[in-house]
N, C-alpha and C positions, 0 to 999 in steps of 0.2 A: 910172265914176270909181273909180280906186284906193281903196284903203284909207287909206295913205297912213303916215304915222311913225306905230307900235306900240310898246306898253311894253312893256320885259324885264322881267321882274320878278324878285326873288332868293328863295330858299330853301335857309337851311342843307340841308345835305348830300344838297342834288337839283342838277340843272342843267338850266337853261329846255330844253323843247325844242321851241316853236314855239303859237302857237294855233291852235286847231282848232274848227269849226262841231261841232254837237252828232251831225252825220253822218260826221263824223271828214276831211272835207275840211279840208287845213292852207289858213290864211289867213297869207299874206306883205302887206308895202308896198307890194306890186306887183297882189294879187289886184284882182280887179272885185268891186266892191258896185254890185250890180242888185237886191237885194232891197226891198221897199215897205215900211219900218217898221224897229224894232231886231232888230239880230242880237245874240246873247249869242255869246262866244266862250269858250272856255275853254283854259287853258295845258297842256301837259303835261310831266309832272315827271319826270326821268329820273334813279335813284338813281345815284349819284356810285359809282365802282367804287376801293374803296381798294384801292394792291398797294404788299404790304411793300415798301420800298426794297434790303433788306438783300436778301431772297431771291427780289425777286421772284414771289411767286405768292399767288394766292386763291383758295379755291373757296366757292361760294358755294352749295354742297350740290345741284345739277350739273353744273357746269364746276368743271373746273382751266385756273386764266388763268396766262399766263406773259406776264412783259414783253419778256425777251430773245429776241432771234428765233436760236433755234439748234437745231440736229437734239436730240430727249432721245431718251435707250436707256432698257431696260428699269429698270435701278438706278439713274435718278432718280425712280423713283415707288417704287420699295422706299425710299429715305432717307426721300421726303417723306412717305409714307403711314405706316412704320414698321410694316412689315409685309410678313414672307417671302410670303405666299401674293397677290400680288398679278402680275395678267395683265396685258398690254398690246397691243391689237388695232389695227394701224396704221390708217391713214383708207387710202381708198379711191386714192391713191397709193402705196402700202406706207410708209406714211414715218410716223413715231410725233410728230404735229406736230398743228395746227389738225384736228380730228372723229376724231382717236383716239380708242381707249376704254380707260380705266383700270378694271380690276374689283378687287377683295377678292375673293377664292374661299375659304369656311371647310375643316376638314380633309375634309369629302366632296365636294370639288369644287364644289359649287354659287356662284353670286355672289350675295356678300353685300352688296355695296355698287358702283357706277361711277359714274363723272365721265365726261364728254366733255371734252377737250383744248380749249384754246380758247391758241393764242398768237397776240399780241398782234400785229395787222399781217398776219400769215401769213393771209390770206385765201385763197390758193390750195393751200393746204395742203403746199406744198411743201418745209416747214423753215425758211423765209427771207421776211422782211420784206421786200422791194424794192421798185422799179417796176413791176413787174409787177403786184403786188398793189394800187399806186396806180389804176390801170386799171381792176381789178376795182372797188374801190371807189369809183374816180368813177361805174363804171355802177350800182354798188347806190343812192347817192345820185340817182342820177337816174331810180331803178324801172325798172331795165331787164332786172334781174334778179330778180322776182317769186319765182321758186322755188329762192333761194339758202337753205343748212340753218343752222338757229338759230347754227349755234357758227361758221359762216363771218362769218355777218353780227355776232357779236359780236367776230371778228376785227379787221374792217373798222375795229373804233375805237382805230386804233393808239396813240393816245395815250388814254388810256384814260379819258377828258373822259367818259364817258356818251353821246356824241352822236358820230354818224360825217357829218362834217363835212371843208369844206376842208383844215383844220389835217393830219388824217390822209394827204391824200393826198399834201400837200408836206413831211411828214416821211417816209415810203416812198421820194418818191422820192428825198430827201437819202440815205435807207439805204442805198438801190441803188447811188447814185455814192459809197459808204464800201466798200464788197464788192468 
């Protein structure tokens, strides 16, 4: 027998993201209850990701999130960081986009500080929010991609709701028919 109607429940400055058995199986309206007695469930809360309107960006002390999906060079991380000695190591496309790396280097070279790039959508790291990247994300949503890297999967939530969700995928692929 299903579960059947579940309460959303609300909390400032989190968003629901589903309940889950105490073994971390998520329970939907749709899950099977075979169990003999009560199940406790519990919610889990997913902090709400604020990005300035004006500039676009957050970091949240290891990612630099961006909202606009567009290629960055090296002198949008000298503006934003404010800071000459600062490196910029593409992701494993060459492209300075989703799992680049932003460092601080002090005057003897060494890194003092890095963010990983996380832009918003750009799940494939390719500079661009599109359809294609809707793809990737329906598959992350459906765990089919298990060994996707932190800053991909924080890509995935293009609208930047906390939760990688439908919404994301039908806003990529609005993106891609605007390109």
């Amino acid at each position: 027998m299903p579960y059947g109607k579940l309460p959303v429940p609300e909390m400032d400055g989190f968003n629901f993201g589903g309940w889950f058995t105490s073994s971390g199986e998520q329970i939907t309206e749709s899950s099977i209850f075979d169990a003999a007695g009560d199940v406790t469930l519990y919610a889990r809360w997913l902090e709400k990701m604020n990005i300035d309107p004006d500039s676009g960006i957050i970091s949240d002390g290891s990612y630099i999130y961006f909202n606009n999906a567009q290629q960055l060079s090296d002198t949008d991380f000298t503006s934003i960081i404010s800071n000459n000695n600062v490196v910029v190591e593409p992701n494993e496309n060459g492209v300075v986009s989703t799992g680049a790396v932003v460092a601080v280097k002090n005057s003897q070279g060494e890194v003092t500080d890095s963010r990983t790039i996380v832009l918003l959508g750009d799940v494939d790291g390719d500079g661009f929010a599109d359809a294609r990247d809707a793809v990737i994300v329906n598959c992350i949503m459906l765990n089919m991609l298990p060994d996707i890297s932190a800053a991909k999967a924080k890509a995935a939530d293009a609208d930047g709701s906390g939760l990688t969700e439908q919404s994301d995928i039908t806003m990529l692929n609005q993106m891609g028919l605007l390109q």
